[in-house]
DSSP file (Angstrom, degrees, kcal/mol; ACC not computed):
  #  RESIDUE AA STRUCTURE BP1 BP2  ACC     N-H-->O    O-->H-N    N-H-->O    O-->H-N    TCO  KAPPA ALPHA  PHI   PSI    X-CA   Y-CA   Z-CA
    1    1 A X              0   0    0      0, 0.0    46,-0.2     0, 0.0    45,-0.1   0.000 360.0 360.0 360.0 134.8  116.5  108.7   90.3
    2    2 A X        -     0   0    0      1,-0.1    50,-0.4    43,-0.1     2,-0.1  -0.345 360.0 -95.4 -74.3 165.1  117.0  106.4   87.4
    3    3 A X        -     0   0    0     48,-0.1    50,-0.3     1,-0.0     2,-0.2  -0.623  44.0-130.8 -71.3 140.1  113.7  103.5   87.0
    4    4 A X        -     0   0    0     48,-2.2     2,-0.6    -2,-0.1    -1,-0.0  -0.492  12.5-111.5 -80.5 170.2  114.5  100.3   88.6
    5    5 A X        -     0   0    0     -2,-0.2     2,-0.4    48,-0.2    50,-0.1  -0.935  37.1-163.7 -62.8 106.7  114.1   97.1   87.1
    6    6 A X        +     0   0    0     48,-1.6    50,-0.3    -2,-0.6     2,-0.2  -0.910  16.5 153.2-113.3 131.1  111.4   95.0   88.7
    7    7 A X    >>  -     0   0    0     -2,-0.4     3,-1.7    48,-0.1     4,-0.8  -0.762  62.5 -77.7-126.0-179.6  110.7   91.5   88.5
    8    8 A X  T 34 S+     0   0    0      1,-0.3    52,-0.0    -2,-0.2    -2,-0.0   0.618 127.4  62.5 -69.8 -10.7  109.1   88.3   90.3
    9    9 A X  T 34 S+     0   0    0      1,-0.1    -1,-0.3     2,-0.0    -3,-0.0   0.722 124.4   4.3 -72.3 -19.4  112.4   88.7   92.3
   10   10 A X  T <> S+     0   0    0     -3,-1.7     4,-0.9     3,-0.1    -2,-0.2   0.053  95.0 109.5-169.7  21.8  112.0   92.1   93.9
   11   11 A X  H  X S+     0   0    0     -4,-0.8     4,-0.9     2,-0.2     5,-0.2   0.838  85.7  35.5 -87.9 -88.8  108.5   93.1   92.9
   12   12 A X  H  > S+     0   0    0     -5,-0.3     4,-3.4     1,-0.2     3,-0.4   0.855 116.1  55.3 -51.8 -29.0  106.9   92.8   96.5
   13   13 A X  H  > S+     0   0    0      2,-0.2     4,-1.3     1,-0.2     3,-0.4   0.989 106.6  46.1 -65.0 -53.4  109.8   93.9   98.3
   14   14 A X  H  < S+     0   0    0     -4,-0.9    -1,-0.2     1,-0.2    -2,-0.1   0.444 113.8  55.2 -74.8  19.0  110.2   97.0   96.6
   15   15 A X  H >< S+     0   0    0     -4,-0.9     3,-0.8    -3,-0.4    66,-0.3   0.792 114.9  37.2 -82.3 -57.7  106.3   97.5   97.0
   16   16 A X  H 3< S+     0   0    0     -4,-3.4    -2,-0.2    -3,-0.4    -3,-0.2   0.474 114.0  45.0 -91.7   4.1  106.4   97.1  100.4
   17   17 A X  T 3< S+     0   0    0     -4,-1.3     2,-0.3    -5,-0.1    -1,-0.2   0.068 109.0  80.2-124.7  22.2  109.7   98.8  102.0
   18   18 A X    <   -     0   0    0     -3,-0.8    63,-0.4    -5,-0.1     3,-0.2  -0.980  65.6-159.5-129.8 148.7  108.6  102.0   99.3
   19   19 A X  S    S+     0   0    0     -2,-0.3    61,-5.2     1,-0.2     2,-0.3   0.836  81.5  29.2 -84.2 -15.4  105.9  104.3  100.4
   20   20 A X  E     +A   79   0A   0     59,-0.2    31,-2.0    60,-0.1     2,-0.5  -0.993  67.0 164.5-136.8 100.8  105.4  105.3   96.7
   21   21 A X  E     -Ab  78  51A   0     57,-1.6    57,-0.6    -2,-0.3    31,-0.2  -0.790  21.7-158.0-166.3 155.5  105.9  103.6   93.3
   22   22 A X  E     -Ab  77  52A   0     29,-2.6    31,-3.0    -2,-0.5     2,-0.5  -0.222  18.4-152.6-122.7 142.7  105.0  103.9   89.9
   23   23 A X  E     -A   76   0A   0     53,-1.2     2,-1.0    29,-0.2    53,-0.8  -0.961   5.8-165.4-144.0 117.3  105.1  100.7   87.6
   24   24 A X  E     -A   75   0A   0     -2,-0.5    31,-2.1    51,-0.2     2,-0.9  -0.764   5.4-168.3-113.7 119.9  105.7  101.0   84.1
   25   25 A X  E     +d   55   0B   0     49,-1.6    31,-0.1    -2,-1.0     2,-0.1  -0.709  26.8 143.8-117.5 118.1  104.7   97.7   82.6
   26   26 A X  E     -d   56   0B   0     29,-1.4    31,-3.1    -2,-0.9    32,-0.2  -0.224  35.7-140.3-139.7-170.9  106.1   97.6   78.8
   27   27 A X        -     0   0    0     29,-0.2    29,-0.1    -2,-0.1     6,-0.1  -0.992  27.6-114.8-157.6 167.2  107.6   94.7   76.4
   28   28 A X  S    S+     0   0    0     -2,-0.2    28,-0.0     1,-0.2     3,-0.0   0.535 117.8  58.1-116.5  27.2  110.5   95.1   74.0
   29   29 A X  S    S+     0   0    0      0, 0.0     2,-0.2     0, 0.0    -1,-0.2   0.412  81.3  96.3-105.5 -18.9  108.3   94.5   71.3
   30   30 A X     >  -     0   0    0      1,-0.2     4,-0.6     2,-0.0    -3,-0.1  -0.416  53.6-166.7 -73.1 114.5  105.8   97.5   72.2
   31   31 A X  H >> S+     0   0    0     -2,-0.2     4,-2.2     2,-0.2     3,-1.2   0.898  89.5  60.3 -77.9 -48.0  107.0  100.6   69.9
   32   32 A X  H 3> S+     0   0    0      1,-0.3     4,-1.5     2,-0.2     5,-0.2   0.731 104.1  50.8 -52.8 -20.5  104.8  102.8   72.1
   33   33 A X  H 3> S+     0   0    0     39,-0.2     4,-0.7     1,-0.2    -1,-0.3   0.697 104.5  50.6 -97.2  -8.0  106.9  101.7   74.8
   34   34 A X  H << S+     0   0    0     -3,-1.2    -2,-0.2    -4,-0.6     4,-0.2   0.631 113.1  48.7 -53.2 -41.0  110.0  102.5   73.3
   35   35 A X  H >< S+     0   0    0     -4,-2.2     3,-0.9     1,-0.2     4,-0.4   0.996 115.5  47.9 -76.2 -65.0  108.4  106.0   72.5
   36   36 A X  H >< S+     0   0    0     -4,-1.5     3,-2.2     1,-0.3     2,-1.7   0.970  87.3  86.3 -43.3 -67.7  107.3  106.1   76.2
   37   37 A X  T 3X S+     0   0    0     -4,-0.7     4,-0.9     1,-0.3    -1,-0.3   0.801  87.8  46.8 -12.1 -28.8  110.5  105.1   77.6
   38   38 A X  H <> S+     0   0    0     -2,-1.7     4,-2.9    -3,-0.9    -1,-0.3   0.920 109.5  55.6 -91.1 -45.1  112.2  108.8   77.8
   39   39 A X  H <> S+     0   0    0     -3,-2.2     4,-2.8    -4,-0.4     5,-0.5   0.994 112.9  41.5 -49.4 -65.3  108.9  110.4   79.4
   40   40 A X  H >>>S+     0   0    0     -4,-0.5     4,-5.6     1,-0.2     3,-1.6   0.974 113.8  49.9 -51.8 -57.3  109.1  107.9   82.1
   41   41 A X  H 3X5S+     0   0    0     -4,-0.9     4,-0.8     1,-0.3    -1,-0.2   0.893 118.5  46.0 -43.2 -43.1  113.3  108.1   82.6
   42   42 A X  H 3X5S+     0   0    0     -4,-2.9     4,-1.1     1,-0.2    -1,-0.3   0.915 111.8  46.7 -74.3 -22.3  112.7  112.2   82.7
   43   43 A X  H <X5S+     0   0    0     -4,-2.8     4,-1.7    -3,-1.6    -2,-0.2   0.819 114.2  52.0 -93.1 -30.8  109.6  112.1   85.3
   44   44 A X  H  <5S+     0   0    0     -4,-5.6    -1,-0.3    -5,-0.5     6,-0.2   0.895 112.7  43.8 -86.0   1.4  111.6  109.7   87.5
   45   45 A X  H  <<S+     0   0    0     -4,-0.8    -2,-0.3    -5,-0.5    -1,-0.2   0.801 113.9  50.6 -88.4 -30.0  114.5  111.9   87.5
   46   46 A X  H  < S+     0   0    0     -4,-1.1     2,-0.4     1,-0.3    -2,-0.2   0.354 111.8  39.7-105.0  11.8  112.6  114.4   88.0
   47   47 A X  S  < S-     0   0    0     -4,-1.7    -1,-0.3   -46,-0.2     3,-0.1  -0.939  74.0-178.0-131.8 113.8  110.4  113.2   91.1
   48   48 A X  S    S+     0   0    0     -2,-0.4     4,-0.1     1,-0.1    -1,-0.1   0.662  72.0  58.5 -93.3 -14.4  113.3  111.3   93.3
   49   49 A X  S    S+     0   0    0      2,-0.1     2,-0.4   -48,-0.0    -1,-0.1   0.090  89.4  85.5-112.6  47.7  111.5  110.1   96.1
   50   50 A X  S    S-     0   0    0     -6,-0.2     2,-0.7    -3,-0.1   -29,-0.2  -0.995  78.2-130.0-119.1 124.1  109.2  108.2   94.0
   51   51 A X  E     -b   21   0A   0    -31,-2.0   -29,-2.6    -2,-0.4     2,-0.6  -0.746  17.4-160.1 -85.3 136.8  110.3  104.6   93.0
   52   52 A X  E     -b   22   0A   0     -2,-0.7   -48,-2.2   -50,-0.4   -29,-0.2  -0.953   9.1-174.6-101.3 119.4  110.1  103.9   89.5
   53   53 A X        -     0   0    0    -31,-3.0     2,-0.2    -2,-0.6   -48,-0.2  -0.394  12.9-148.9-113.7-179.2  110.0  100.5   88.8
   54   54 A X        -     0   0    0    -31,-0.1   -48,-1.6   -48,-0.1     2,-0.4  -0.873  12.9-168.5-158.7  96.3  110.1   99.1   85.2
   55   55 A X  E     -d   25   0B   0    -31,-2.1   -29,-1.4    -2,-0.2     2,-0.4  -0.903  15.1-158.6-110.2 115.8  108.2   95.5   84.4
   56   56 A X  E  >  -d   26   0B   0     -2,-0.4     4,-2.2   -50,-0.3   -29,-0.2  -0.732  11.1-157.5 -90.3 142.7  108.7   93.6   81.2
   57   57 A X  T  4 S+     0   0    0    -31,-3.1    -1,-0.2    -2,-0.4     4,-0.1   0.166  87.7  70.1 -94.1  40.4  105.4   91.6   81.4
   58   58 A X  T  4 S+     0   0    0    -32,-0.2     3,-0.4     2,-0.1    -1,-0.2   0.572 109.9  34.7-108.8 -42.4  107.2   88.9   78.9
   59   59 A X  T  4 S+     0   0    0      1,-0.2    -2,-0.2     2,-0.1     3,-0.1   0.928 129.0  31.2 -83.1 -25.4  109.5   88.0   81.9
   60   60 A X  S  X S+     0   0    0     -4,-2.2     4,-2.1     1,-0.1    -1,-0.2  -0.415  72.4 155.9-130.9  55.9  107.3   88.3   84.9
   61   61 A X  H  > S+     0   0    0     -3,-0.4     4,-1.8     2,-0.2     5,-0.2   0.869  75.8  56.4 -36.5 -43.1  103.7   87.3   82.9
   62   62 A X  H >> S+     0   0    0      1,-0.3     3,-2.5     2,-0.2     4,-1.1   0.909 105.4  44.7 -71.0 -66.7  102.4   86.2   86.4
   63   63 A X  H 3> S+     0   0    0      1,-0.3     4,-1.0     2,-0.2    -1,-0.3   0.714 113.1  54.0 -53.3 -35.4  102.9   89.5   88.1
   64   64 A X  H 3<>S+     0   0    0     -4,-2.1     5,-1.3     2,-0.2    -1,-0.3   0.533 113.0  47.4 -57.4 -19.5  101.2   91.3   84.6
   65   65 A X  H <<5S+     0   0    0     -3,-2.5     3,-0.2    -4,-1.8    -2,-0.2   0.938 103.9  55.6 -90.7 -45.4   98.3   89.0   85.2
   66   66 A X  H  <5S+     0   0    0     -4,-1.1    -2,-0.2    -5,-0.2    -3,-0.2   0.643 114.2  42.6 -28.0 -45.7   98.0   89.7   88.7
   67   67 A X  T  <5S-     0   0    0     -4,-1.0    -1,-0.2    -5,-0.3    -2,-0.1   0.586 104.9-131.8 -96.0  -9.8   97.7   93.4   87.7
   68   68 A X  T   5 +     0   0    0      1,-0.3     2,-0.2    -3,-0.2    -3,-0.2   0.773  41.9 167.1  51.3  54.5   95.6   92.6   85.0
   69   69 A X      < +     0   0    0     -5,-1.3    -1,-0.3     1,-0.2     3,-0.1  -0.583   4.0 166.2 -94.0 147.1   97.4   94.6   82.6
   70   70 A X  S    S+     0   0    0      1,-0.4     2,-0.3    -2,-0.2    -1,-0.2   0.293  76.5  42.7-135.2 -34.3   95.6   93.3   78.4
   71   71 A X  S    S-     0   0    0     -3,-0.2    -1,-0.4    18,-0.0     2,-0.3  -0.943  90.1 -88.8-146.8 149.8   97.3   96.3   77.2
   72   72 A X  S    S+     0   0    0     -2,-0.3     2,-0.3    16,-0.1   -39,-0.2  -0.918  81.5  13.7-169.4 122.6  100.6   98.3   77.4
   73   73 A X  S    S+     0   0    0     -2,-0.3    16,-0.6   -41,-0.2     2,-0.1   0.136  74.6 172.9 -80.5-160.6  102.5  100.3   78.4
   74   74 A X  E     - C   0  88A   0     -2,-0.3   -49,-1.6    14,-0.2    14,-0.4  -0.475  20.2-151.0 176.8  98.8  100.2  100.5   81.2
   75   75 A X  E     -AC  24  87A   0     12,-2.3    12,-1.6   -51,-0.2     2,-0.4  -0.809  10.6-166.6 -85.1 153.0  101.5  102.7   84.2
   76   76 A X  E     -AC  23  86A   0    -53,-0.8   -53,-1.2    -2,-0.4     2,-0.4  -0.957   6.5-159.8 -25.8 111.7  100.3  101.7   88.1
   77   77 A X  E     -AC  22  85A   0      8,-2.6     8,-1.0    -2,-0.4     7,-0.9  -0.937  14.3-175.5 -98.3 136.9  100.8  104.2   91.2
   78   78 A X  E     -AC  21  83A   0    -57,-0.6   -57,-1.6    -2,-0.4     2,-0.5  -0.951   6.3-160.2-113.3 120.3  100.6  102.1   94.3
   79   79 A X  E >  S-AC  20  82A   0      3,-1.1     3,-1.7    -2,-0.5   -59,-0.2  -0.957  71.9 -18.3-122.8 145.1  100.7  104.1   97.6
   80   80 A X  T 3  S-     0   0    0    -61,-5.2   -61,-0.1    -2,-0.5   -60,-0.1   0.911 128.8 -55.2  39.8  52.4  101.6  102.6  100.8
   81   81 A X  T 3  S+     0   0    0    -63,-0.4    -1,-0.2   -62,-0.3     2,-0.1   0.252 116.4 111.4  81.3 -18.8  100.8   99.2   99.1
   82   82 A X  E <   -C   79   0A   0     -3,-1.7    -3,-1.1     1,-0.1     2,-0.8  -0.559  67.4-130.8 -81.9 166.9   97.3  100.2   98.1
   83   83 A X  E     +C   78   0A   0     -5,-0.3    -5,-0.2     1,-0.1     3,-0.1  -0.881  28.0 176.8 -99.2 103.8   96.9  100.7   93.9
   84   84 A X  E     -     0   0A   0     -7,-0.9    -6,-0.2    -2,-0.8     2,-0.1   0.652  43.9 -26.4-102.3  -0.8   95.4  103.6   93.3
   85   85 A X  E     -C   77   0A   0     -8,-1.0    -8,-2.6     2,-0.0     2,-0.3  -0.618  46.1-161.1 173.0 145.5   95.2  104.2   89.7
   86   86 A X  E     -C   76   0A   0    -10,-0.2     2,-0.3    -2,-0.1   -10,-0.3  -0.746   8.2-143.1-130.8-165.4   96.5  103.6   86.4
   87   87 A X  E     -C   75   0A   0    -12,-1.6   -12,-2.3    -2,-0.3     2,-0.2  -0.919  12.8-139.2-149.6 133.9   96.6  104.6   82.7
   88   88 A X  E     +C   74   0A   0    -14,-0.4   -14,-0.2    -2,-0.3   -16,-0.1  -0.394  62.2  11.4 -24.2 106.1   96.8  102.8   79.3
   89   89 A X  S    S-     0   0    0    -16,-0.6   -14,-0.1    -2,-0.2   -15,-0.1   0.678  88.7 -40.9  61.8 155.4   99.4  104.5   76.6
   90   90 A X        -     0   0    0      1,-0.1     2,-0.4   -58,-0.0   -57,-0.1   0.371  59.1-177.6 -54.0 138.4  102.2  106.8   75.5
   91   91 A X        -     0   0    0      4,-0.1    -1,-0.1     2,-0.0   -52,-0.1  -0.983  23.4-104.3-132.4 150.4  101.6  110.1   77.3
   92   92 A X    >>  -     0   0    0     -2,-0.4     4,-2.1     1,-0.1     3,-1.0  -0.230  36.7-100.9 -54.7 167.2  103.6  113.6   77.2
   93   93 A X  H 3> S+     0   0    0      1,-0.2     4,-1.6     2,-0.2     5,-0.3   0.957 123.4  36.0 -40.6 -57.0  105.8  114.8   79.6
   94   94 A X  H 34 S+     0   0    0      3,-0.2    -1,-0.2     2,-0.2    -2,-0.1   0.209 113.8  56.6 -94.1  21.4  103.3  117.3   81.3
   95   95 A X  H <> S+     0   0    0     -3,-1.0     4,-2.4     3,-0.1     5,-0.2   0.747 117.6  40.0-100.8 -57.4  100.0  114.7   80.8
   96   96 A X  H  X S+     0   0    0     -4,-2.1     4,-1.1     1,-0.3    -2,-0.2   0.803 119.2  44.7 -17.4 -57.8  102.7  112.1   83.0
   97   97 A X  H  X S+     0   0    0     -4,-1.6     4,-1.6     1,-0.3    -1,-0.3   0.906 115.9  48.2 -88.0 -35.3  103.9  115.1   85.5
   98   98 A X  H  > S+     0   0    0     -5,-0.3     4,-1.9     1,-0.2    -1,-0.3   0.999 114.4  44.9 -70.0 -43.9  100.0  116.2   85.8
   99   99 A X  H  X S+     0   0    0     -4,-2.4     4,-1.4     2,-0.2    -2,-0.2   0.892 108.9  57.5 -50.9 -37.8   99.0  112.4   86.5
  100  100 A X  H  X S+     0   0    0     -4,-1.1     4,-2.0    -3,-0.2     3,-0.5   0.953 105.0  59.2 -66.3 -56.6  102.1  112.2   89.0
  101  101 A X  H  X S+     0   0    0     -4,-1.6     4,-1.2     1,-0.3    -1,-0.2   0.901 106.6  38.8 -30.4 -60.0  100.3  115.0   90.7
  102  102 A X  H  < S+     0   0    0     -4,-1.9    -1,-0.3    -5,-0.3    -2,-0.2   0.702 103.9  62.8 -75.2 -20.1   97.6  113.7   91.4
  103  103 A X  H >< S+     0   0    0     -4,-1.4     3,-4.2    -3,-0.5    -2,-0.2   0.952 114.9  47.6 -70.2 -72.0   98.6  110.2   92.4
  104  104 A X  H 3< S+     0   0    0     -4,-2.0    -2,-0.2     1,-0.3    -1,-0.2   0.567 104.4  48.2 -79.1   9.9  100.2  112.2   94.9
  105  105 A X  T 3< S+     0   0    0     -4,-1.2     2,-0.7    -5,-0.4    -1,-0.3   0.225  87.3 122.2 -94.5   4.0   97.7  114.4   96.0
  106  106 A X    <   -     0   0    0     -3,-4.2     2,-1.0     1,-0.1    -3,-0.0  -0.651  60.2-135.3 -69.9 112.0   95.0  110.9   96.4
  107  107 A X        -     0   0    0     -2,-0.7     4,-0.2     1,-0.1     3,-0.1  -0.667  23.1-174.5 -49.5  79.8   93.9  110.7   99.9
  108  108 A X    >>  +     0   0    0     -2,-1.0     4,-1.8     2,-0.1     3,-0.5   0.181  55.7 103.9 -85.8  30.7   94.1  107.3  101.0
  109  109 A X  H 3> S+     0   0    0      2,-0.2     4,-1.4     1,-0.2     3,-0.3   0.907  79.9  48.5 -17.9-113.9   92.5  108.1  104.4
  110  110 A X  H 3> S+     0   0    0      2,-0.3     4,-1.0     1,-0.3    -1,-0.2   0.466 107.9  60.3  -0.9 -36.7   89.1  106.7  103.7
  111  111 A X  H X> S+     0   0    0     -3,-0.5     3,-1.2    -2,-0.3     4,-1.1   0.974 112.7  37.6-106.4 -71.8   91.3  103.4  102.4
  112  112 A X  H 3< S+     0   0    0     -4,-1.8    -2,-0.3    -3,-0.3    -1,-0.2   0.489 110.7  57.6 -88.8  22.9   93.0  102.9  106.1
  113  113 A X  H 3X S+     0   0    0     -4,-1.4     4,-2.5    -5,-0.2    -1,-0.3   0.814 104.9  47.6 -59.3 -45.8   90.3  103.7  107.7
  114  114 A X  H <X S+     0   0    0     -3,-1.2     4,-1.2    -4,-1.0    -2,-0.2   0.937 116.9  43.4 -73.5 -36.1   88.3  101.0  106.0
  115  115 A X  H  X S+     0   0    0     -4,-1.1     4,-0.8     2,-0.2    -1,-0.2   0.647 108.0  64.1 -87.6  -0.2   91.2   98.2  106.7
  116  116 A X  H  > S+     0   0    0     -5,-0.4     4,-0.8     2,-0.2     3,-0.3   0.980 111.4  36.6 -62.0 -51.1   91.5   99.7  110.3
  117  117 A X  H  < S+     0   0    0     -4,-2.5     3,-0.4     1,-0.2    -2,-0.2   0.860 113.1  54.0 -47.9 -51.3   88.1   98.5  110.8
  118  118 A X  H  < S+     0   0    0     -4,-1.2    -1,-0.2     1,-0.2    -2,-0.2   0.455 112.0  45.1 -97.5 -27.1   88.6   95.8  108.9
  119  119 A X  H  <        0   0    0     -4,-0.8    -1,-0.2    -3,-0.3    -2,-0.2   0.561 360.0 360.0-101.5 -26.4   91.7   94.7  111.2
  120  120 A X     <        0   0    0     -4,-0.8    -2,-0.2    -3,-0.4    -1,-0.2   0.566 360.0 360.0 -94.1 360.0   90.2   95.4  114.5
Protein backbone atom coordinates (compact mmCIF):
# COMPACT_ATOMS: atom_id res chain seq x y z
CA UNK A 1 0.00 0.00 0.00
CA UNK A 2 1.45 3.24 -1.04
CA UNK A 3 1.56 6.22 2.26
CA UNK A 4 -1.42 8.47 2.15
CA UNK A 5 -1.33 12.02 2.33
CA UNK A 6 -2.77 13.38 5.48
CA UNK A 7 -3.86 16.61 6.36
CA UNK A 8 -6.29 18.89 8.67
CA UNK A 9 -8.77 17.61 5.96
CA UNK A 10 -8.63 13.84 6.58
CA UNK A 11 -6.47 13.49 9.54
CA UNK A 12 -9.20 12.40 12.11
CA UNK A 13 -11.14 10.47 9.76
CA UNK A 14 -8.49 8.30 8.65
CA UNK A 15 -7.58 7.86 12.43
CA UNK A 16 -10.67 6.83 13.33
CA UNK A 17 -12.34 4.50 10.50
CA UNK A 18 -8.37 2.72 10.57
CA UNK A 19 -7.59 0.29 13.29
CA UNK A 20 -3.86 0.93 12.68
CA UNK A 21 -1.72 3.92 11.41
CA UNK A 22 1.65 5.06 11.30
CA UNK A 23 2.30 8.93 10.82
CA UNK A 24 5.21 10.08 9.32
CA UNK A 25 5.47 13.74 10.05
CA UNK A 26 8.34 15.30 7.76
CA UNK A 27 8.79 18.94 5.82
CA UNK A 28 10.26 19.40 2.40
CA UNK A 29 12.95 21.20 3.80
CA UNK A 30 14.10 18.17 6.22
CA UNK A 31 17.05 16.27 4.27
CA UNK A 32 16.65 13.51 6.77
CA UNK A 33 13.31 13.23 5.59
CA UNK A 34 14.05 13.03 2.19
CA UNK A 35 16.61 10.21 3.18
CA UNK A 36 13.78 8.63 5.23
CA UNK A 37 11.28 8.82 2.65
CA UNK A 38 12.17 5.35 0.82
CA UNK A 39 12.33 3.32 4.23
CA UNK A 40 8.88 4.45 5.01
CA UNK A 41 7.40 3.90 1.03
CA UNK A 42 9.13 0.21 1.41
CA UNK A 43 7.73 -0.68 5.09
CA UNK A 44 4.25 0.51 3.86
CA UNK A 45 4.38 -1.60 0.99
CA UNK A 46 5.47 -3.98 2.70
CA UNK A 47 2.87 -4.18 5.83
CA UNK A 48 -0.65 -3.43 3.73
CA UNK A 49 -2.99 -3.45 6.31
CA UNK A 50 -1.31 -0.75 8.08
CA UNK A 51 -2.23 2.88 7.01
CA UNK A 52 0.52 5.00 6.33
CA UNK A 53 -0.25 8.33 6.46
CA UNK A 54 2.26 11.17 5.51
CA UNK A 55 2.06 14.87 7.37
CA UNK A 56 3.95 17.88 6.18
CA UNK A 57 3.83 19.73 9.52
CA UNK A 58 4.42 23.15 7.31
CA UNK A 59 0.81 22.65 5.99
CA UNK A 60 -1.05 21.20 8.88
CA UNK A 61 1.22 23.19 11.86
CA UNK A 62 -1.95 22.74 14.22
CA UNK A 63 -2.15 19.03 13.89
CA UNK A 64 2.07 18.95 14.45
CA UNK A 65 1.41 20.92 17.61
CA UNK A 66 -1.24 18.81 18.79
CA UNK A 67 1.23 15.91 18.52
CA UNK A 68 3.84 17.79 19.90
CA UNK A 69 6.27 16.90 17.34
CA UNK A 70 9.80 19.87 17.99
CA UNK A 71 11.64 17.65 15.83
CA UNK A 72 11.39 15.56 12.56
CA UNK A 73 10.84 13.24 10.85
CA UNK A 74 9.04 12.00 13.83
CA UNK A 75 7.04 8.71 13.20
CA UNK A 76 3.60 8.07 15.53
CA UNK A 77 1.74 4.45 15.72
CA UNK A 78 -1.74 5.07 16.90
CA UNK A 79 -3.83 1.93 17.50
CA UNK A 80 -7.45 1.96 17.63
CA UNK A 81 -7.12 5.74 18.21
CA UNK A 82 -4.88 5.39 21.16
CA UNK A 83 -0.96 6.73 20.42
CA UNK A 84 1.15 4.40 21.44
CA UNK A 85 4.64 5.39 20.67
CA UNK A 86 6.89 7.26 18.60
CA UNK A 87 10.43 7.79 17.35
CA UNK A 88 12.64 10.86 16.43
CA UNK A 89 14.93 10.33 13.10
CA UNK A 90 16.06 8.57 9.94
CA UNK A 91 16.01 4.81 10.73
CA UNK A 92 17.03 1.65 8.55
CA UNK A 93 14.83 -0.57 7.00
CA UNK A 94 15.05 -3.48 9.67
CA UNK A 95 15.36 -0.74 12.85
CA UNK A 96 11.59 0.61 11.08
CA UNK A 97 10.35 -3.26 10.38
CA UNK A 98 11.62 -4.13 14.12
CA UNK A 99 9.68 -0.94 15.50
CA UNK A 100 6.58 -1.99 13.28
CA UNK A 101 6.77 -5.13 15.19
CA UNK A 102 6.39 -4.05 18.15
CA UNK A 103 3.77 -1.34 17.67
CA UNK A 104 2.01 -4.30 16.67
CA UNK A 105 2.64 -6.69 19.22
CA UNK A 106 1.58 -3.55 22.13
CA UNK A 107 -1.20 -4.76 24.18
CA UNK A 108 -3.64 -2.12 24.49
CA UNK A 109 -5.79 -4.16 26.97
CA UNK A 110 -4.84 -2.43 30.06
CA UNK A 111 -5.64 0.98 27.89
CA UNK A 112 -9.52 -0.17 27.33
CA UNK A 113 -9.90 -1.45 30.24
CA UNK A 114 -9.01 1.83 31.95
CA UNK A 115 -11.50 4.00 29.56
CA UNK A 116 -14.15 1.10 30.10
CA UNK A 117 -14.07 2.08 33.54
CA UNK A 118 -13.75 5.35 32.86
CA UNK A 119 -17.03 5.27 30.50
CA UNK A 120 -19.15 3.32 32.79
Amino acid sequence: MQAVTMGSENFKQLVESNDFVIVDFWAEWCEPCKHFDAVYARMAAQHPDIVFGKLDVEASPDIARQFDITQIPCVVAIREQVIIDGQVGEMSASEFDHLIKSWRAFDLTAISEHFKKQSA
